[in-house]
C-alpha positions in Angstrom: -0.5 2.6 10.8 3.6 3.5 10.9 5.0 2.9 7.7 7.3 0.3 8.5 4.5 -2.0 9.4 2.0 -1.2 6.2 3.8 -4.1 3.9 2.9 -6.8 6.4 -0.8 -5.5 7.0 -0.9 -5.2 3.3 0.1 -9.2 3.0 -2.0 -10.3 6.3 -5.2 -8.3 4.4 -4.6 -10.2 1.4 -4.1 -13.6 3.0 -7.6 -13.2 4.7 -9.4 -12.0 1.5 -12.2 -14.6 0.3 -10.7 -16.5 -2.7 -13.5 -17.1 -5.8 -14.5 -13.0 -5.8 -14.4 -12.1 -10.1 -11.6 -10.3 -10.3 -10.3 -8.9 -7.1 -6.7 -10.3 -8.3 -6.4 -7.5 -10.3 -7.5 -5.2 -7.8 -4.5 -6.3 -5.2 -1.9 -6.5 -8.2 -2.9 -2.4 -8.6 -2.6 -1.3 -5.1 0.4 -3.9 -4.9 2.2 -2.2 -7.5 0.7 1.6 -6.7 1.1 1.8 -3.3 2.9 -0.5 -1.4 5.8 -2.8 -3.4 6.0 -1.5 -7.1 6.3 -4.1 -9.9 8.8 -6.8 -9.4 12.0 -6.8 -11.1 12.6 -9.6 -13.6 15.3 -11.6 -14.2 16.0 -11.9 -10.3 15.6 -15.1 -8.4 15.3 -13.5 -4.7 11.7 -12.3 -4.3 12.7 -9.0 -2.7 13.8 -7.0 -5.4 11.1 -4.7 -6.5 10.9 -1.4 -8.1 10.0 1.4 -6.1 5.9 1.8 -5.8 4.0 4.7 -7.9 2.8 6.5 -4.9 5.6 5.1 -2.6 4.2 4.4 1.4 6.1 7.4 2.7 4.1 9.6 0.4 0.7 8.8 1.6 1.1 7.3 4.9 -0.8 9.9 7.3 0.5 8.1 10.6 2.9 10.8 11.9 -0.1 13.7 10.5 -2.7 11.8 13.2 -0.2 12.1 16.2 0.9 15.2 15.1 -2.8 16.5 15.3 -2.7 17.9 11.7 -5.8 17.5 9.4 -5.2 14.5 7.7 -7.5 15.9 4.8 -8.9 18.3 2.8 -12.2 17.9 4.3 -12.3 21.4 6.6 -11.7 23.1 3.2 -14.5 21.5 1.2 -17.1 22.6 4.0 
């Protein structure tokens, strides 16, 4: 998936998720704040403003690797 679209995929997925599964808020809040938004800053009324993510999407999105052709893992080296 391009990088530009993972945010909204991110929020679709979530949208669609059962509701009632034990704990599975805290799941999306790490992956939220890991991978795709970072924490949100505080103090600031516009919902936009977050910190940059752990792991930020450009770092681990493999989209460009896939139509580039290049291994998109470290699987060939395991073997």
């Amino acid at each position: 998936m391009p990088p530009q679209d993972v945010t909204e995929a991110f929020d679709l997925l979530v949208d669609s998720m059962p509701q009632g599964i034990d704990r599975m808020d805290e799941v999306v809040t790490y992956f939220e704040h890991t991978y795709i938004r970072g924490r949100r800053l505080r103090g600031r009324g516009d919902s936009c403003n977050y910190r940059e993510a752990s792991f930020p999407i450009e770092l681990w999105n493999q989209h460009a690797a896939g139509l580039a052709g290049i291994a998109r893992t470290t699987n060939c080296v395991e073997g």
